[in-house]
C-alpha positions, 0 to 999 in steps of 0.5 A: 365657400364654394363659389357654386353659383344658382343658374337662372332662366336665360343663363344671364350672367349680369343683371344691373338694378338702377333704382331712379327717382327723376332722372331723366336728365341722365339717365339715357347717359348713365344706361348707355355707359353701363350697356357698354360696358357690359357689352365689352365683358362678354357676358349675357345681361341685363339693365333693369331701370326701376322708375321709383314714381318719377314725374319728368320721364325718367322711363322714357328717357332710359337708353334705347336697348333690347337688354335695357328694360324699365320697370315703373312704380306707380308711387315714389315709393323710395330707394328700398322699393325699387331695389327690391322691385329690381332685384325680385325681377332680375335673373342674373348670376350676379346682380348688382345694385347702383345708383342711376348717376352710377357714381363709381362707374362700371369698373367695379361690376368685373370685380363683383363678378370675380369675387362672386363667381371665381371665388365664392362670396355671397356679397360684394359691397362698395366701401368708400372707406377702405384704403385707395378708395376715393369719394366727394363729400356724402350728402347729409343725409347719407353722412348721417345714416351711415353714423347710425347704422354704426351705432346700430352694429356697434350695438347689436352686431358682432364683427366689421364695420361697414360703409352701410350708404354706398351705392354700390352692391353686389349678391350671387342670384340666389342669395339676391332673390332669398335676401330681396323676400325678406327686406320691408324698408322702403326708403335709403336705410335698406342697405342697412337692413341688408348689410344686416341680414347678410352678417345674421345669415353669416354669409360672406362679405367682400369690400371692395375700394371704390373711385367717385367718378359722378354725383348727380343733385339729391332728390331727398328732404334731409330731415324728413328722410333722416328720421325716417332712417332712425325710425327704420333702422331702429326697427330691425332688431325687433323684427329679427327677434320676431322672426320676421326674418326667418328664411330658411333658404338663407340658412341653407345656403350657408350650411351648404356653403361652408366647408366640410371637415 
């Protein structure tokens, strides 16, 4: 690795990807804890709300901010939707994607910004299972996701295994803006889709622990939603074998990435 990170148009340091479904309860606060918390960083950035078809005014209702902006889908669409919405829109060196209730708060964003841009990891992921990490109970159907998306690399990836669900995600630019092309799951198996193009690109991953500070009410039909998981996440191989993946930018990335002997 050599911790060489792309510049982008405005020279953005930190872009922020909220992806929200009906959360104007919160999302004014949540917003505005996350433009705080950037401010006192020092860095120029971003906060992108993308709005996955809310019907309580969840756009409306974001922190007013001249770096805080909202992107609105027309349709629920789902969490896979919006965080592609907001990554292909981002600008940032760093861009990072987290829940709207902003579950592990914002210590985590320095640590990604570190890890990414001090010393050279492609991604950096949220793992509530990792020593010192601290989290409530999962909601069912992200207990169950995780369960088989570690079936799924039990079975069809060499390597680690990883807390696929939580929301907690971090990619250099340019890595975010090639990987974010290639993804077509809609709904919460996305982060299994991403975890597993970041492992076939063979691009390096950081864990890192994460505190639970908020949870806010799910939004999800367990079992519907769970079996679209299923459906999805049984869907990726196919698609690599198909070579509905291919991206050579993410190939090169890797080649100029790694160490030269």
């Amino acid at each position: 690795m050599n911790g060489s990170v792309t510049e982008h148009p405005g020279n953005i340091g930190l872009s922020i990807v909220m992806p929200a479904y009906n959360a104007s309860a919160f999302i004014h606060d949540t917003t505005r804890e996350v433009s705080e918390a950037l401010e006192e960083m020092g860095i120029l950035w971003e906060v992108i709300v993308v709005d996955d078809g809310s019907r309580d005014g969840t756009s409306e209702a974001v922190f007013g901010h001249a770096q805080v902006r909202s992107i609105r889908l027309p349709l629920n669409m789902g969490k896979g939707a919006a965080v592609r919405a907001g990554m292909l829109s981002a600008r940032g060196k760093v861009r990072i994607f987290t829940d709207a209730d902003l579950p592990y708060g914002t210590v985590p964003f320095k640590h990604a910004v570190e890890y990414i841009e001090c010393r050279g990891f492609h991604a950096v992921i949220g793992d509530r299972v990792l020593p010192g990490s601290e989290y409530g109970h999962s909601s069912a159907l992200r207990s169950t996701i995780s369960r088989i998306a570690s079936l799924v690399f039990r079975t069809l990836v060499t390597g680690g295994m990883y807390d696929t669900q939580c929301g907690f995600k971090a990619f250099r630019g340019d890595v975010a803006t090639e990987l974010f092309k290639l993804v077509t799951i809609q709904r919460f198996a996305v982060d299994v889709e991403v975890i597993y193009l970041l492992l076939k690109y063979h691009l390096d991953i950081k864990r890192i622990q994460v505190r639970q500070q908020n949870e806010s009410p799910s939004t999800v039909h367990v079992a519907r939603d769970t079996m679209r998981a299923i459906s999805d996440i049984c869907r990726i191989r196919w698609k690599w074998m198909r070579k509905r993946y291919d991206s050579p930018a993410l190939a090169k990335i890797f080649l100029e990435d790694s160490p030269q002997y």
